[in-house]
N, C-alpha and C positions, 0 to 999 in steps of 0.2 A: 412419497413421490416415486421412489424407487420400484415400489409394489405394482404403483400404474403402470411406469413402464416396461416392464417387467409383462402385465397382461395384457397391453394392449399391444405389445410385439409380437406375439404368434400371431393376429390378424392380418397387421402388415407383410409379415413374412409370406402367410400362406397366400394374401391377394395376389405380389409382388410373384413369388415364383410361379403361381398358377399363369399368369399375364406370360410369363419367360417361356411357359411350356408351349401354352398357342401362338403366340410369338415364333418360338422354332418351329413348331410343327406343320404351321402352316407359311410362314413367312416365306424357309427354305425352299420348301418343294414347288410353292407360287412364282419363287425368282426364278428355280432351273428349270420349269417347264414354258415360262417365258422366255427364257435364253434359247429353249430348243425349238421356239415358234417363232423366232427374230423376223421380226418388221411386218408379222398378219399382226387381224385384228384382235386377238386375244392378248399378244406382246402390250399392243397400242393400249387395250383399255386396262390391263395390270399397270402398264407406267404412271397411265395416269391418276389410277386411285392410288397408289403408293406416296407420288410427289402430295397430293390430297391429304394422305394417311400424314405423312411426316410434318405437313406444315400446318392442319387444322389444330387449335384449342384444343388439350384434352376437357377441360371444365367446358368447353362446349359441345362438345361430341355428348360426355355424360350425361347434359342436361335434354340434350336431345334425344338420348338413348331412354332416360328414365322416362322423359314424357312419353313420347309414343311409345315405345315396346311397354313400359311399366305401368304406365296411367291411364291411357287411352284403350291399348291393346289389352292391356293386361293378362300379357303372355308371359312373366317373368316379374318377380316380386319388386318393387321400387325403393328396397333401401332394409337392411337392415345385415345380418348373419345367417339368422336361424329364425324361425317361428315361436317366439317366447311361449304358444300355446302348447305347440307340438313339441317341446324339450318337455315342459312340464306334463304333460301325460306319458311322454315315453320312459321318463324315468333318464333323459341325457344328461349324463356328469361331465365336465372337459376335465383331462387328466394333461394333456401335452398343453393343451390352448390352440392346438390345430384342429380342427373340428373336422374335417374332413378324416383327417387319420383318428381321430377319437372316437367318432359314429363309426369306422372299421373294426375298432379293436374292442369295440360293444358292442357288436353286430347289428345295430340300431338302424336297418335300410330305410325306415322313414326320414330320421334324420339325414341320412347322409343324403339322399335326395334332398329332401327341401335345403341343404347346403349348397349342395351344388347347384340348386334353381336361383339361389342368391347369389351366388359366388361367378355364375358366370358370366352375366352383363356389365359388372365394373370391372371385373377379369379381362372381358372383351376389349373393351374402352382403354383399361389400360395398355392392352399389348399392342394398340396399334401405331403408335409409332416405332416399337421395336420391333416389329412385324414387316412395317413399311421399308424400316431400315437395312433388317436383315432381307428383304426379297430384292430389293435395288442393288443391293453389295451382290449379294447370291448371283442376281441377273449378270452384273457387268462379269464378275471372273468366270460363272460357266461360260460367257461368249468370248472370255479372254485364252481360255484354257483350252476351248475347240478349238480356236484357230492356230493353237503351237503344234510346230513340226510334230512331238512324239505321239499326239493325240492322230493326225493326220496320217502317221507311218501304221499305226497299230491298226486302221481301218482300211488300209490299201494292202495291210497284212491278211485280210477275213478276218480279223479277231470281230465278234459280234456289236454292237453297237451299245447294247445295254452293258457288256463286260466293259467298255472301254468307259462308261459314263459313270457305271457306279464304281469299280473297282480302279481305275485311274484317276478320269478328271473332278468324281465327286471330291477325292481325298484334298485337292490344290483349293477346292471351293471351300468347304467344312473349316478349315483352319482360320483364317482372316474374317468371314462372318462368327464365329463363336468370339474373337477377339472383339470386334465391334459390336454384338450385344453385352460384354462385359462394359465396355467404356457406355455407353448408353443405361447400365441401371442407374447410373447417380440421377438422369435425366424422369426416369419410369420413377424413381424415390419420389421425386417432387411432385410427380403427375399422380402418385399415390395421394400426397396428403389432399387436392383437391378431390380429387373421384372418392374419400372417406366421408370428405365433409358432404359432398352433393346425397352421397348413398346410405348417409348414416353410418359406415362403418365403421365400427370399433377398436379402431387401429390406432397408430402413433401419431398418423393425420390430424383424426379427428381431436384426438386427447388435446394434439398441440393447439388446433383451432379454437378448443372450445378453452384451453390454457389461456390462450392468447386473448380471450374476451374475457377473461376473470383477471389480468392483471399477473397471472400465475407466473413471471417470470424464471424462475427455477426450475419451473417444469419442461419448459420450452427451450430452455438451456441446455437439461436434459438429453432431449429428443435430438437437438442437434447434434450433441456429441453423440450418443448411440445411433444416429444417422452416420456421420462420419467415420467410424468405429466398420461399421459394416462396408460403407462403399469401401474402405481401403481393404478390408476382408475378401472382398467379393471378386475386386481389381486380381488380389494376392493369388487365387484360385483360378482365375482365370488364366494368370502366365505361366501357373504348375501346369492348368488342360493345355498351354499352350505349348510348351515345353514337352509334354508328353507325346502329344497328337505331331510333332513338328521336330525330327531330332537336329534340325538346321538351328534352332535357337539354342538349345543346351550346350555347343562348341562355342 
Protein backbone atom coordinates (compact mmCIF):
# COMPACT_ATOMS: atom_id res chain seq x y z
CA UNK A 1 0.00 0.00 0.00
CA UNK A 2 2.67 2.15 0.89
CA UNK A 3 4.44 1.72 -2.58
CA UNK A 4 1.09 2.95 -4.24
CA UNK A 5 1.00 5.74 -2.34
CA UNK A 6 4.01 6.58 -2.62
CA UNK A 7 3.60 6.51 -6.74
CA UNK A 8 0.61 7.86 -7.24
CA UNK A 9 1.72 11.19 -5.36
CA UNK A 10 4.09 12.86 -7.82
CA UNK A 11 0.88 12.88 -10.17
CA UNK A 12 -1.13 14.54 -7.77
CA UNK A 13 1.38 16.76 -6.73
CA UNK A 14 2.46 17.71 -10.15
CA UNK A 15 -1.51 18.24 -11.45
CA UNK A 16 -2.21 20.18 -7.99
CA UNK A 17 0.87 22.76 -8.43
CA UNK A 18 0.64 23.04 -12.31
CA UNK A 19 -3.42 24.05 -11.49
CA UNK A 20 -1.56 26.68 -8.42
CA UNK A 21 0.85 27.99 -11.35
CA UNK A 22 -2.25 29.00 -13.93
CA UNK A 23 -4.22 29.81 -11.07
CA UNK A 24 -1.66 32.80 -10.18
CA UNK A 25 -0.50 33.53 -13.43
CA UNK A 26 -3.48 34.24 -14.70
CA UNK A 27 -5.84 34.68 -11.98
CA UNK A 28 -3.62 37.79 -10.59
CA UNK A 29 -3.04 39.91 -13.42
CA UNK A 30 -7.04 39.12 -14.62
CA UNK A 31 -8.19 40.68 -11.06
CA UNK A 32 -5.69 43.90 -11.30
CA UNK A 33 -6.47 44.67 -14.76
CA UNK A 34 -10.09 44.41 -13.86
CA UNK A 35 -9.59 46.69 -10.96
CA UNK A 36 -7.92 49.22 -13.39
CA UNK A 37 -10.95 49.17 -15.81
CA UNK A 38 -13.67 49.51 -12.83
CA UNK A 39 -17.20 49.46 -13.91
CA UNK A 40 -16.55 49.09 -18.28
CA UNK A 41 -17.30 46.23 -19.98
CA UNK A 42 -14.37 44.06 -19.46
CA UNK A 43 -14.59 44.70 -15.32
CA UNK A 44 -18.46 43.48 -15.82
CA UNK A 45 -17.67 40.39 -18.03
CA UNK A 46 -14.25 39.15 -15.64
CA UNK A 47 -16.89 39.51 -12.48
CA UNK A 48 -19.05 37.48 -14.03
CA UNK A 49 -17.10 34.42 -15.11
CA UNK A 50 -15.21 34.44 -11.91
CA UNK A 51 -18.53 34.42 -9.59
CA UNK A 52 -19.32 31.33 -12.57
CA UNK A 53 -15.61 30.00 -12.02
CA UNK A 54 -16.08 29.86 -8.10
CA UNK A 55 -19.58 28.39 -7.93
CA UNK A 56 -19.60 25.85 -11.13
CA UNK A 57 -18.96 21.82 -10.31
CA UNK A 58 -15.41 21.13 -10.83
CA UNK A 59 -16.67 17.27 -12.01
CA UNK A 60 -18.78 19.25 -14.13
CA UNK A 61 -16.74 21.67 -15.86
CA UNK A 62 -14.23 18.42 -16.52
CA UNK A 63 -16.76 16.35 -18.05
CA UNK A 64 -17.49 19.19 -20.27
CA UNK A 65 -13.97 20.10 -20.87
CA UNK A 66 -13.17 16.23 -21.79
CA UNK A 67 -16.20 15.99 -24.11
CA UNK A 68 -15.88 18.84 -26.33
CA UNK A 69 -12.24 19.92 -26.34
CA UNK A 70 -11.17 15.97 -25.99
CA UNK A 71 -13.81 13.94 -27.79
CA UNK A 72 -15.42 15.86 -30.19
CA UNK A 73 -12.68 18.36 -30.76
CA UNK A 74 -10.07 16.45 -30.28
CA UNK A 75 -7.70 19.22 -29.77
CA UNK A 76 -6.13 17.75 -26.49
CA UNK A 77 -5.92 14.09 -25.23
CA UNK A 78 -9.06 12.92 -23.01
CA UNK A 79 -7.45 11.23 -20.05
CA UNK A 80 -4.65 9.71 -19.23
CA UNK A 81 -0.52 11.17 -18.31
CA UNK A 82 1.62 10.17 -21.21
CA UNK A 83 1.19 8.18 -24.32
CA UNK A 84 1.92 4.62 -23.21
CA UNK A 85 2.99 4.17 -27.03
CA UNK A 86 5.32 7.27 -27.19
CA UNK A 87 7.11 6.33 -23.59
CA UNK A 88 7.75 2.97 -25.00
CA UNK A 89 9.43 4.03 -28.21
CA UNK A 90 11.23 6.84 -26.69
CA UNK A 91 12.88 4.76 -24.34
CA UNK A 92 11.04 7.21 -21.13
CA UNK A 93 12.10 6.12 -17.60
CA UNK A 94 10.34 8.33 -14.43
CA UNK A 95 13.18 8.78 -12.04
CA UNK A 96 11.22 11.73 -9.64
CA UNK A 97 7.52 10.44 -10.76
CA UNK A 98 7.10 14.05 -12.06
CA UNK A 99 7.20 13.52 -15.64
CA UNK A 100 7.25 16.71 -16.69
CA UNK A 101 10.75 17.33 -14.87
CA UNK A 102 11.69 13.75 -15.89
CA UNK A 103 11.12 14.26 -19.79
CA UNK A 104 13.72 17.46 -18.78
CA UNK A 105 16.34 15.78 -17.19
CA UNK A 106 16.19 13.12 -20.27
CA UNK A 107 15.88 15.52 -22.71
CA UNK A 108 13.08 13.54 -24.16
CA UNK A 109 11.01 16.79 -25.94
CA UNK A 110 8.62 14.31 -27.41
CA UNK A 111 7.72 13.32 -24.13
CA UNK A 112 7.61 16.32 -22.51
CA UNK A 113 5.12 17.65 -25.02
CA UNK A 114 2.74 14.89 -25.11
CA UNK A 115 2.90 15.61 -21.15
CA UNK A 116 2.05 18.77 -21.29
CA UNK A 117 -0.78 18.20 -23.98
CA UNK A 118 -2.30 15.84 -21.05
CA UNK A 119 -1.44 17.75 -18.31
CA UNK A 120 -2.98 20.89 -19.31
CA UNK A 121 -6.86 20.55 -19.54
CA UNK A 122 -7.39 18.85 -15.96
CA UNK A 123 -4.70 21.40 -14.97
CA UNK A 124 -7.05 24.00 -16.55
CA UNK A 125 -10.28 22.57 -14.87
CA UNK A 126 -8.55 22.41 -11.87
CA UNK A 127 -7.31 25.87 -11.22
CA UNK A 128 -10.41 27.53 -11.80
CA UNK A 129 -11.79 27.95 -8.91
CA UNK A 130 -8.47 29.06 -7.37
CA UNK A 131 -8.18 31.28 -10.37
CA UNK A 132 -11.62 32.79 -9.81
CA UNK A 133 -10.72 33.16 -6.28
CA UNK A 134 -7.60 34.73 -6.44
CA UNK A 135 -8.69 37.38 -9.43
CA UNK A 136 -12.00 38.44 -7.26
CA UNK A 137 -9.64 38.93 -3.97
CA UNK A 138 -6.86 40.61 -6.47
CA UNK A 139 -9.91 42.83 -7.96
CA UNK A 140 -11.39 44.13 -4.57
CA UNK A 141 -7.87 45.18 -2.88
CA UNK A 142 -6.25 46.62 -6.17
CA UNK A 143 -9.50 49.00 -6.09
CA UNK A 144 -8.96 49.09 -2.22
CA UNK A 145 -5.53 50.12 -2.43
CA UNK A 146 -6.00 52.89 -5.30
CA UNK A 147 -8.18 54.61 -3.51
CA UNK A 148 -5.95 55.16 -0.10
CA UNK A 149 -4.37 58.57 0.43
CA UNK A 150 -0.63 57.37 -0.07
CA UNK A 151 -1.35 55.72 -3.53
CA UNK A 152 -3.31 59.25 -4.34
CA UNK A 153 -0.34 61.56 -2.97
CA UNK A 154 2.44 59.65 -4.93
CA UNK A 155 0.32 60.30 -8.31
CA UNK A 156 -0.34 64.07 -7.55
CA UNK A 157 3.45 63.73 -6.79
CA UNK A 158 4.31 62.86 -10.97
CA UNK A 159 5.60 59.62 -9.68
CA UNK A 160 4.56 57.55 -13.09
CA UNK A 161 1.53 55.44 -12.82
CA UNK A 162 3.09 52.02 -13.63
CA UNK A 163 5.88 52.77 -10.57
CA UNK A 164 3.03 53.49 -8.32
CA UNK A 165 1.15 50.12 -9.34
CA UNK A 166 3.85 47.79 -9.49
CA UNK A 167 6.28 48.98 -7.02
CA UNK A 168 3.60 50.15 -4.26
CA UNK A 169 0.12 49.03 -4.66
CA UNK A 170 0.94 45.64 -6.23
CA UNK A 171 3.04 44.81 -3.03
CA UNK A 172 -0.60 45.50 -0.52
CA UNK A 173 -2.34 43.26 -3.27
CA UNK A 174 0.35 40.01 -3.48
CA UNK A 175 0.26 39.40 0.18
CA UNK A 176 -3.61 38.53 1.28
CA UNK A 177 -4.29 36.76 -2.43
CA UNK A 178 -1.11 34.28 -1.81
CA UNK A 179 -2.60 33.78 1.65
CA UNK A 180 -6.11 32.80 0.33
CA UNK A 181 -4.85 30.40 -2.40
CA UNK A 182 -2.98 28.60 0.37
CA UNK A 183 -6.46 28.28 2.43
CA UNK A 184 -8.09 27.19 -0.88
CA UNK A 185 -5.56 24.13 -1.73
CA UNK A 186 -7.50 21.71 0.75
CA UNK A 187 -10.43 22.83 -1.51
CA UNK A 188 -8.33 22.19 -5.21
CA UNK A 189 -7.09 18.62 -3.08
CA UNK A 190 -10.72 17.39 -3.28
CA UNK A 191 -11.52 18.92 -6.79
CA UNK A 192 -8.19 16.77 -7.51
CA UNK A 193 -9.56 13.45 -6.62
CA UNK A 194 -12.65 14.02 -8.98
CA UNK A 195 -10.79 15.56 -12.26
CA UNK A 196 -8.30 12.12 -11.63
CA UNK A 197 -11.19 9.90 -11.79
CA UNK A 198 -13.01 11.83 -14.92
CA UNK A 199 -9.27 12.01 -16.75
CA UNK A 200 -7.83 8.79 -15.69
CA UNK A 201 -5.19 10.27 -13.88
CA UNK A 202 -2.82 8.44 -11.95
CA UNK A 203 -2.90 10.20 -9.01
CA UNK A 204 -4.02 9.65 -5.17
CA UNK A 205 -7.68 10.48 -6.60
CA UNK A 206 -7.94 8.04 -8.71
CA UNK A 207 -5.99 5.23 -6.54
CA UNK A 208 -8.59 6.27 -3.71
CA UNK A 209 -11.62 5.91 -6.20
CA UNK A 210 -10.67 2.95 -7.55
CA UNK A 211 -9.76 1.88 -3.49
CA UNK A 212 -12.92 2.67 -2.67
CA UNK A 213 -14.68 0.32 -5.38
CA UNK A 214 -12.43 -2.63 -4.26
CA UNK A 215 -13.40 -2.38 -0.57
CA UNK A 216 -9.58 -1.35 -0.07
CA UNK A 217 -10.22 0.42 3.11
CA UNK A 218 -6.53 0.77 4.18
CA UNK A 219 -5.70 2.34 1.40
CA UNK A 220 -8.12 5.03 1.44
CA UNK A 221 -7.17 5.58 4.98
CA UNK A 222 -4.03 6.13 3.58
CA UNK A 223 -4.69 8.69 1.18
CA UNK A 224 -6.46 10.60 3.68
CA UNK A 225 -3.90 10.97 6.05
CA UNK A 226 -1.21 11.72 3.44
CA UNK A 227 -3.93 14.30 2.30
CA UNK A 228 -4.00 15.70 5.55
CA UNK A 229 -0.23 15.59 6.11
CA UNK A 230 0.18 17.81 3.19
CA UNK A 231 -2.66 20.42 3.43
CA UNK A 232 -1.19 21.33 6.94
CA UNK A 233 2.31 21.42 5.04
CA UNK A 234 1.26 23.69 2.58
CA UNK A 235 -0.89 25.89 5.26
CA UNK A 236 2.69 25.78 7.28
CA UNK A 237 4.53 27.44 3.92
CA UNK A 238 2.28 29.58 3.34
CA UNK A 239 2.54 31.77 6.65
CA UNK A 240 6.48 31.42 6.32
CA UNK A 241 5.74 33.26 2.34
CA UNK A 242 3.47 35.12 4.59
CA UNK A 243 5.61 36.27 7.24
CA UNK A 244 8.46 36.94 4.65
CA UNK A 245 6.59 38.87 2.11
CA UNK A 246 4.68 40.98 5.13
CA UNK A 247 7.25 42.02 8.15
CA UNK A 248 3.72 43.29 10.03
CA UNK A 249 3.13 39.55 10.79
CA UNK A 250 6.56 38.45 12.18
CA UNK A 251 6.10 41.39 15.31
Amino acid sequence: MLNDLLTALPATLELVITAFLLASLIGIPLGIYSALGYGRLADQVIRVLTVLGASIPVFWVALIFQTVIGVWAGLMPAGKRVDDYLVYVTGFKPITGFYILDSIIQGNLPVFIDVLRHIIMPAFVLSIYPLSLSSRMSRSLMIEVLNENYVRSLEVWGIPRRIVLFKYALRNVIVPVIASLGLSFGYTLVGAFMVELIFVWPGLGYYAGMSLLSYDYPAIIGVVILVALFYSLINLVVDLIHAWLDPRVRL
